[in-house]
C-alpha positions as CSV (number, residue, x, y, z in Angstrom):
1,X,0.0,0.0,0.0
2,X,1.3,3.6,-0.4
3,X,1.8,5.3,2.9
4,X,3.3,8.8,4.0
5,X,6.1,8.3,6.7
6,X,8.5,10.8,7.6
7,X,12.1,9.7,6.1
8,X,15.5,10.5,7.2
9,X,18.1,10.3,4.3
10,X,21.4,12.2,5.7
11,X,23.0,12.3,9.1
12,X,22.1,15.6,11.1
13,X,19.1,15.9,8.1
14,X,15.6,16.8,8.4
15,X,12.6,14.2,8.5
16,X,11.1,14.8,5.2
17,X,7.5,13.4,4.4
18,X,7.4,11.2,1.8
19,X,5.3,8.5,0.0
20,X,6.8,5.5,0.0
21,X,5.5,1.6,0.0
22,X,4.8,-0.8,2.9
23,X,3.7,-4.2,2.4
24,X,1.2,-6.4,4.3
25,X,2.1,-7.8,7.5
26,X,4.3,-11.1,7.9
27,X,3.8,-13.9,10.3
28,X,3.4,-12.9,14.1
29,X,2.8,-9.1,12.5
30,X,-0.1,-6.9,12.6
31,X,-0.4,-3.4,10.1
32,X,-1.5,-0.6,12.2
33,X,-3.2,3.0,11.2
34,X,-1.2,5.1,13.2
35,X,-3.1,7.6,15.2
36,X,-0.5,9.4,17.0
37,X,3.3,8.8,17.8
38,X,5.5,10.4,20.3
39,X,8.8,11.8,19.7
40,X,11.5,10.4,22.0
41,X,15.4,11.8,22.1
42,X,16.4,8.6,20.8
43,X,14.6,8.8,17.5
44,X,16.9,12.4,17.2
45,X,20.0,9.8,18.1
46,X,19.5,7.9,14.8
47,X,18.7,10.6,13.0
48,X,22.2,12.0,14.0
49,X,23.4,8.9,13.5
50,X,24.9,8.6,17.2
51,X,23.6,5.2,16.8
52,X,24.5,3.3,14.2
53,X,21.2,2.3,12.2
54,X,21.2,2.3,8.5
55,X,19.9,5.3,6.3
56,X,17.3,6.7,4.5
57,X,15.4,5.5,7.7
58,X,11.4,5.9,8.9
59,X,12.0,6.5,12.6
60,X,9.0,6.6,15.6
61,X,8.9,4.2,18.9
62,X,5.8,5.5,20.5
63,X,2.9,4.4,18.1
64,X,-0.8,4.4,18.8
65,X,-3.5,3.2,16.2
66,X,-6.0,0.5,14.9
67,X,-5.7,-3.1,13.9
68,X,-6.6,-3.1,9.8
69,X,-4.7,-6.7,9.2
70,X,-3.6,-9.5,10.8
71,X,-0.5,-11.7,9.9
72,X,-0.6,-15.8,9.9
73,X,0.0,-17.0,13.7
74,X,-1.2,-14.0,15.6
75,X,-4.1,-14.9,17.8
76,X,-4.3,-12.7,20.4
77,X,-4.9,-9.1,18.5
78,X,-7.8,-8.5,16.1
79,X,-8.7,-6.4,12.9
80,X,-10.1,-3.2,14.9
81,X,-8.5,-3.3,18.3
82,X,-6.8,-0.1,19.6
83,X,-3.0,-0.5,20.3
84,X,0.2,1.0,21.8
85,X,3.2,0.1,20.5
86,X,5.7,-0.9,22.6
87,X,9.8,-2.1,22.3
88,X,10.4,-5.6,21.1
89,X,12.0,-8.6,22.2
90,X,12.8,-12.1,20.6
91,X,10.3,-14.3,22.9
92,X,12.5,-17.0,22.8
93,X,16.6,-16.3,24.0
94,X,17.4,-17.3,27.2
95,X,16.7,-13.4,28.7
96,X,13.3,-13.4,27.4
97,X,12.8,-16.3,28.7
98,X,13.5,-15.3,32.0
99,X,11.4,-12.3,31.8
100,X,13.7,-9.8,31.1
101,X,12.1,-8.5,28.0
102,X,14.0,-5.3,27.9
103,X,17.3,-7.1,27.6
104,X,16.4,-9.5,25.4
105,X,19.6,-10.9,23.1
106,X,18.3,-9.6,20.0
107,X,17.0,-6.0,21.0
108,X,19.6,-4.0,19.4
109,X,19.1,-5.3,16.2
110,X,15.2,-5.9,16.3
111,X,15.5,-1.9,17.5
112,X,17.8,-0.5,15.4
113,X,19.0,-3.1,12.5
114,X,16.3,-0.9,10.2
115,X,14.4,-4.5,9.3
116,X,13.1,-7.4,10.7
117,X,15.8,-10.0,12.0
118,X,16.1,-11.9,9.4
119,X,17.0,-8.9,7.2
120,X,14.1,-8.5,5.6
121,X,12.0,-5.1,4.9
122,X,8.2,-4.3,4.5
123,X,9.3,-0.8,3.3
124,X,10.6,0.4,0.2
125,X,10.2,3.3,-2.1
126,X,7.5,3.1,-5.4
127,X,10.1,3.5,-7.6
128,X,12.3,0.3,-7.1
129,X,15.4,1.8,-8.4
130,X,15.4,4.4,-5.3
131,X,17.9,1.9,-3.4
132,X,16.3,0.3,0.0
133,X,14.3,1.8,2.7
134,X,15.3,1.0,6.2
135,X,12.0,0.8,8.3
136,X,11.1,-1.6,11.4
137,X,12.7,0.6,13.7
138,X,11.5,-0.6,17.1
139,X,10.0,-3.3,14.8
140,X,7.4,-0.4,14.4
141,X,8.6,2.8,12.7
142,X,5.6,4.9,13.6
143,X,7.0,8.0,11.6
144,X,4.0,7.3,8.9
145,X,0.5,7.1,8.7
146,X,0.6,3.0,9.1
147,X,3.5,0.5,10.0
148,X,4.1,-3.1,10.2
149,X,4.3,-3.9,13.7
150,X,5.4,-7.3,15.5
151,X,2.5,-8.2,17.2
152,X,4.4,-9.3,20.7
153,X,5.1,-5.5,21.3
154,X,1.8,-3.9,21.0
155,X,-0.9,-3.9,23.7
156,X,-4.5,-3.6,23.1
157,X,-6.3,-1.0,25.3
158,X,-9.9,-0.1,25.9
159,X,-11.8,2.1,23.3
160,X,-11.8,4.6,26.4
161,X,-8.2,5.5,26.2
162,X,-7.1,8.2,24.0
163,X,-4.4,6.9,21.7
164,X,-3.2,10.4,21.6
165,X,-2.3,11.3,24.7
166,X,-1.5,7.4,25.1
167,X,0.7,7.1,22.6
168,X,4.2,8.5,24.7
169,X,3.6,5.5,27.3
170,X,5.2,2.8,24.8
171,X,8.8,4.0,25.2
172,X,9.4,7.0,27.5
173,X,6.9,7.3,30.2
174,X,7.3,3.4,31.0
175,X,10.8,3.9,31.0
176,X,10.7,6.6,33.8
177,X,8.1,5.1,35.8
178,X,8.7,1.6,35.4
179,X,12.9,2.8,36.9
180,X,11.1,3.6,39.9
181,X,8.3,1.2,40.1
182,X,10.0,-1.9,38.5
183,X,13.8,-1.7,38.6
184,X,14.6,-0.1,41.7
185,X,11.4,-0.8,44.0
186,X,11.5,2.3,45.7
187,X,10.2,2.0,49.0
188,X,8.3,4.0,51.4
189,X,9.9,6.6,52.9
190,X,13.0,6.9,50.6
191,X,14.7,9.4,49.1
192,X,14.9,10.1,45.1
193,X,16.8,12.4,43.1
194,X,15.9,12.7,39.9
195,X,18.2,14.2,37.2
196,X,16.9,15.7,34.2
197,X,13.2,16.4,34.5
198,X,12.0,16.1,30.9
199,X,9.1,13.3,30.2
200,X,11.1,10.8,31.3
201,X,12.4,12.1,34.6
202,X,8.9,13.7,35.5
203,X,7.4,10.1,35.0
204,X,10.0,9.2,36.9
205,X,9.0,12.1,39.7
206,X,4.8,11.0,39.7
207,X,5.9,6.8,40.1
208,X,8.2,8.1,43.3
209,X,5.2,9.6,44.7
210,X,3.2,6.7,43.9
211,X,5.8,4.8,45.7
212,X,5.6,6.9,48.6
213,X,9.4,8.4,48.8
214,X,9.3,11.0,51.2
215,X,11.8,13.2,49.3
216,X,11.6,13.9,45.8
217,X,14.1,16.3,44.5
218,X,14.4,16.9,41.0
219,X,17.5,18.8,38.9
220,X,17.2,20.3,35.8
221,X,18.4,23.6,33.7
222,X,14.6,24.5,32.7
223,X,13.1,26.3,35.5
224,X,9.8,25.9,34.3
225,X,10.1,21.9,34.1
226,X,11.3,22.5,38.1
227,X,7.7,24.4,38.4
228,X,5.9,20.9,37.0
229,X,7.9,18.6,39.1
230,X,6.8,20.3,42.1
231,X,3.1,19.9,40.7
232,X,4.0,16.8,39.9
233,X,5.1,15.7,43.2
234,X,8.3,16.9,43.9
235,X,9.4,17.8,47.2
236,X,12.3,19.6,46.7
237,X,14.5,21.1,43.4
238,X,17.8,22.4,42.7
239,X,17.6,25.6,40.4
240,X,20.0,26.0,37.6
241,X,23.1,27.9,38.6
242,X,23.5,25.2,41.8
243,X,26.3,23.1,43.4
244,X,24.2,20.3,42.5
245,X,26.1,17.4,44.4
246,X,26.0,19.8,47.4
247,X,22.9,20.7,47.3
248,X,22.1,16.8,47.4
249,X,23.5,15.8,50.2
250,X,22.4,18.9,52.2
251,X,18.6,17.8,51.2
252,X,19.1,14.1,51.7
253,X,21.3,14.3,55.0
254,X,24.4,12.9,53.4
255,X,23.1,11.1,50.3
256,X,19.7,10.3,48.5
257,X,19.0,6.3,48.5
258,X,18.1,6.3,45.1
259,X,19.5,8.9,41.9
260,X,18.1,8.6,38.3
261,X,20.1,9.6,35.4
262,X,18.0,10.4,32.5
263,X,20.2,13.2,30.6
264,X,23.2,10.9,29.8
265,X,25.8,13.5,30.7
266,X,28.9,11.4,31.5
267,X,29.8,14.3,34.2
268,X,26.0,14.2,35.4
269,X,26.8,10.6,35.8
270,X,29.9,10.9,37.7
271,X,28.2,13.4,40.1
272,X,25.4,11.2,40.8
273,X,27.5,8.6,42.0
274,X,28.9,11.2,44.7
275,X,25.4,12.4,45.9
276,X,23.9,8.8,47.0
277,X,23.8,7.4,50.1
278,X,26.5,4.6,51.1
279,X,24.2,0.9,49.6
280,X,22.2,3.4,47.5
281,X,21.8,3.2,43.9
282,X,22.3,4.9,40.8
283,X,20.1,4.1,37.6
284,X,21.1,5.4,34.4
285,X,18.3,5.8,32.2
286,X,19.2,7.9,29.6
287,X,20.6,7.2,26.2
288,X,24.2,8.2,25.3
289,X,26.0,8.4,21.9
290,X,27.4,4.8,21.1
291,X,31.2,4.9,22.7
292,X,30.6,7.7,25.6
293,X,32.3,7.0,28.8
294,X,32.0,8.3,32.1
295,X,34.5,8.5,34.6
296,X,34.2,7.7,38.5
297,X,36.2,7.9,41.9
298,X,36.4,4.2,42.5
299,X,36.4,4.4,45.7
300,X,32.6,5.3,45.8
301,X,31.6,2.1,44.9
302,X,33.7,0.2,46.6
303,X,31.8,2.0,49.8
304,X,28.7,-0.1,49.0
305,X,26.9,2.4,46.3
306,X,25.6,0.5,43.1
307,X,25.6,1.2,39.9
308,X,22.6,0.0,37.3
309,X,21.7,1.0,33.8
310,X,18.0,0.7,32.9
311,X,16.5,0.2,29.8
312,X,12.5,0.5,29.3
313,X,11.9,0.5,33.3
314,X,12.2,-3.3,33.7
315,X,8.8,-3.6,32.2
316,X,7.0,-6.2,30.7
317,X,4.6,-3.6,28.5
318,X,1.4,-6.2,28.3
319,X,1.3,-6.0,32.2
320,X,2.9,-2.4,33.0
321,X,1.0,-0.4,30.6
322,X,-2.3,-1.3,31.5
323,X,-1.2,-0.8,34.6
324,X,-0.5,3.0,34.2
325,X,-3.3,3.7,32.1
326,X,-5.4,2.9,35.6
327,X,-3.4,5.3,37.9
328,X,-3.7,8.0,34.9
329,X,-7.8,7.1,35.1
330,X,-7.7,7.3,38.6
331,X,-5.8,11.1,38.4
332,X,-2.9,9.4,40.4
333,X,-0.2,9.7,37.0
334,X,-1.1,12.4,35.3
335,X,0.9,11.9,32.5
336,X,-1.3,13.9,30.2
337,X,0.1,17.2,31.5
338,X,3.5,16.6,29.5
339,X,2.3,16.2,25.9
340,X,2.0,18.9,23.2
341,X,0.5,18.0,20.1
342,X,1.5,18.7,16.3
343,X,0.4,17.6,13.2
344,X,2.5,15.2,11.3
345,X,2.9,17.9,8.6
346,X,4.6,19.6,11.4
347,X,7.5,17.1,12.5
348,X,10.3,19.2,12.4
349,X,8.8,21.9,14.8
350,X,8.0,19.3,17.2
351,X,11.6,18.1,16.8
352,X,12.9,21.2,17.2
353,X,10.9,22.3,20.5
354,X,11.8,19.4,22.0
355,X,15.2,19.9,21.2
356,X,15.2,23.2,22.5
357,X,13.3,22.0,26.0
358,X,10.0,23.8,24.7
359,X,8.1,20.9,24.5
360,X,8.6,17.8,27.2
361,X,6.7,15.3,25.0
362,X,5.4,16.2,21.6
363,X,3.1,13.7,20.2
364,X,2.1,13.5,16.5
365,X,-1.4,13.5,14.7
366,X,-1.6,11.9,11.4
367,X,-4.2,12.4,9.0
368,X,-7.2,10.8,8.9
């Protein structure tokens, strides 16, 4: 079928719309109408080619839409259900298996190869001698108006929630709650120091508060995404112009139990390392350039502290979505409040307010 996506073709470029051809679903895949996708940093990492995926490319991780086929062995999504689309895993190495969908051996490449794993593409251009398309990014690419999805990452919701204020909690908002709620456990009564309060990190800020940490403090360089944390449930901030570290320990008493990295500064990183606690624990969430290092006293973890990267929260999306669409119904994760909406004619004015910290979580509308 022809299809408009929005198509990278140069490192650093622009995301250009485009017609271009997508066929029918394989086995174990469904082809979704896309309703809405979010715009997460790391679709603006492949674009910049700071990871390595393959170009021209149709990006987009955090699609929403409608069910209009069905490939041969899916069974438990129908023509017409609503879905979020989610990150995929294999199903069947060893870490899926053990439940660790997020880690699963083949991630990278189902994420970022720019096809399925076998190497094959649903996506190529009408005229045939334009050279290949890379699509299935996320097994998904949700840059265009439908996409060929693998069935074992999207969830079906009810035909109450709105897919476009949904759509962001396939990728980003999972990730930042699910740090909280699923990787580290936060207990009652902790303290959490959240660095970096775009979507991620204010997800982050409403699942501590869920959790019932009695100190929230959240860092940033926006002012104005200090205001929402506090609204959000933050007990404390640091302003921009602070001795952050110092500042942390003087909140905390010495150290926080838990810090979450979301900006991927390596210097952030090394700092966070010196504000918690003695046994408390670090989570790097963010997404840095392929190759960055970070450099640490080692001495601080020797001294008990831990060290964790993080990737989607821990979260198994079938049980952890659902999960946050009840809180948001309940008004308990308002999640709403960080979306901004543009049309999909629009896409490089939502990439470029989010780039500028404008917009926490811009979502896109395709055409109907």
């Amino acid at each position: 079928m022809r299809i408009s996506a929005a198509v990278v073709h140069e490192a650093g470029g622009p995301f250009v719309l485009e017609q271009v051809e997508l066929d029918g679903p394989g086995p174990s895949e469904i082809l979704v109408r896309i309703i809405a996708a979010g715009i997460c940093a790391t679709d603006l990492h492949m674009r910049d080619q700071e990871y390595a995926v393959p170009l021209p490319l149709v990006a987009g991780h955090e699609g929403a839409g409608i069910v209009e086929a069905v490939g041969p062995g899916v069974t438990d999504i129908a023509i017409g259900d609503r879905v979020l689309l989610s990150f995929p895993s294999c199903g069947t190495c060893v870490t899926c298996r053990r439940g660790h969908l997020p880690y699963c051996d083949h991630g990278f490449a189902l994420s970022f190869g720019g096809s399925r794993l076998d190497g094959s593409s649903a996506w190529r251009w009408p005229d045939e001698s334009g050279g290949r398309l890379h699509g299935h990014i996320f097994q998904q690419s949700s840059f265009a108006t439908h996409a060929v999805v693998q069935a074992r990452s999207a969830v079906p919701v009810p035909p109450t929630v709105d897919l476009t204020v949904a759509a962001p909690l396939g990728c980003g908002i999972q990730t930042g709650a699910g740090t909280v709620l699923r990787a580290l456990r936060v207990s009652e009564g902790a303290s959490v120091v959240v660095l970096g309060t775009g979507s991620v990190g204010l997800s982050a800020v409403m699942a501590a508060r869920l959790a019932g940490a009695e100190q929230i403090i959240g860092v940033d360089r926006h002012m104005a995404r200090l205001d929402l944390a506090v609204r959000l449930g933050a007990t404390g901030v640091v302003p921009p112009g602070s001795e952050v570290v110092e500042a942390i320990r003087d909140y905390t008493n010495g150290g926080a139990d838990y810090v979450i990295d979301t900006t991927a500064s390596p210097r952030v990183v090394s700092d966070a390392l010196e504000m918690v606690a003695m046994t408390g624990t670090v989570a790097m969430v963010g997404g840095a350039p392929a190759g960055t290092r970070a450099e640490f006293d080692m001495n601080t973890l020797l001294n008990g502290r831990h060290l964790r990267g993080v990737i989607q929260g821990d979260s198994d999306p079938r049980s952890f979505i659902p999960e946050l669409l009840a809180l948001h119904a309940e008004g308990r994760f308002p999640f709403d409040q960080l979306v901004t909406h543009y049309d999909f004619a629009d896409i490089e004015s939502a990439v470029s307010d989010l780039s500028a910290g404008v917009t926490l979580k811009p979502v896109l509308l395709m055409p109907s």
